[in-house]
N, C-alpha and C positions, 0 to 999 in steps of 0.2 A: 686269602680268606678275608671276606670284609667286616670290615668291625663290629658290625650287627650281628655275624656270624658267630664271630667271638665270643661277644658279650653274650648271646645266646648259651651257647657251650659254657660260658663261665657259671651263669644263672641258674644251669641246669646242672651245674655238679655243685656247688653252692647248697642247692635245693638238698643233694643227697648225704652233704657233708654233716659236720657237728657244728654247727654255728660257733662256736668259739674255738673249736679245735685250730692246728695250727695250719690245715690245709683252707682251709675255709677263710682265715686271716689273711695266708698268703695268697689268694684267689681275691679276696676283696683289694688286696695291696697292687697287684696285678691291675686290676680292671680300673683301677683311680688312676691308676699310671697313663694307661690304655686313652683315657676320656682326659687327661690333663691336668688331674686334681690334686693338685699339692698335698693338700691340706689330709684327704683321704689316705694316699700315698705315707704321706710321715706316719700317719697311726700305727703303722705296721711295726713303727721301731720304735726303743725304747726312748724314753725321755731323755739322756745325754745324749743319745745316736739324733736326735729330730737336729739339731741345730750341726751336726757334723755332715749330714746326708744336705740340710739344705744348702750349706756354705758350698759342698761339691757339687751340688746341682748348678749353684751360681755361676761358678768358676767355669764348668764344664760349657755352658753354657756362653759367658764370654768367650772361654778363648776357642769355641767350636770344637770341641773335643765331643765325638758322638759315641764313639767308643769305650771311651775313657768315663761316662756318667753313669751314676748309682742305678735310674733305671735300666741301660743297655750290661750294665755289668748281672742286675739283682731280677729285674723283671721275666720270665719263660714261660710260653704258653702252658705248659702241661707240670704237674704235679705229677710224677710215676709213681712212687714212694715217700712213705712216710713211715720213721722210727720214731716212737716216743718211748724217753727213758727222763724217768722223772721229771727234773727238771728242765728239761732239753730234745728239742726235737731235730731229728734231721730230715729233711727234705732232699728229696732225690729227683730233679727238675732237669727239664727239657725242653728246647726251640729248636726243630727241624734235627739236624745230626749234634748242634750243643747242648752239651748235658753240665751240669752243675749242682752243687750239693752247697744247700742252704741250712744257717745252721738256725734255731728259734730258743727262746729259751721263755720258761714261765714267770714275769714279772709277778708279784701278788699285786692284788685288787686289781690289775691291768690284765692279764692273762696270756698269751703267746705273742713275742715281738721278737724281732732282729736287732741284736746289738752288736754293733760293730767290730766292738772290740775282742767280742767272745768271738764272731766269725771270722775277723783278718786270724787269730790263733788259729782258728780248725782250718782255713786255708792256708796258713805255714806250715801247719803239720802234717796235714795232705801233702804237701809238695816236698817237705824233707823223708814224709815214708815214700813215696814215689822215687828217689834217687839211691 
């Protein structure tokens, strides 16, 4: 799919979504990724998380680790679901057959971001209910 295709498809559920809601955040955090934008890219997460996401963008970045970086871990074309429970949202995301569950939670004055810290937890505990 070419990137205009994308960004088309992004713009057009964008259009349908709640502009602040957490789908709509992570579709705009998506498409900054998509185009290169740092700067749009970090918005998505909280204020301690911007300076931990950039430090591992760096790094990833030196030592060529393409796998190993915040967008190839955090970035999926498709939103499938979305739970909102209070304070905390979970996103149920997909690229082709990977699937990944994203967690967001409600900053005040800021409104839906990814904080790292909350989501390495919900990804511990996904993997210790898993075994």
């Amino acid at each position: 799919m070419t990137r205009f295709a994308i960004l088309g498809l992004l713009v057009a559920t964008l259009a349908a979504c709640d502009k602040d809601g957490p789908k709509n955040i992570y579709y705009g955090m998506a498409t900054a990724a998509e185009f290169g934008d740092l700067k749009g890219f970090l918005k998505a997460f909280t204020k301690e998380s911007q300076q931990l996401i950039e430090a591992q963008l760096s790094l990833s970045e030196s030592y060529g680790l393409k796998k190993e970086n915040p967008v190839s871990m955090l970035v999926f074309s498709n939103v499938d679901n979305v739970v909102e429970e209070e304070e905390r949202a979970i996103l149920d995301v997909s690229r082709g057959s990977a699937k990944r569950k994203i967690v967001m939670v409600k900053v005040p004055d800021e409104g839906w971001r990814i904080d790292v810290k909350v989501l390495g937890d919900f990804w511990e505990d996904e993997k210790k209910q898993r075994r």
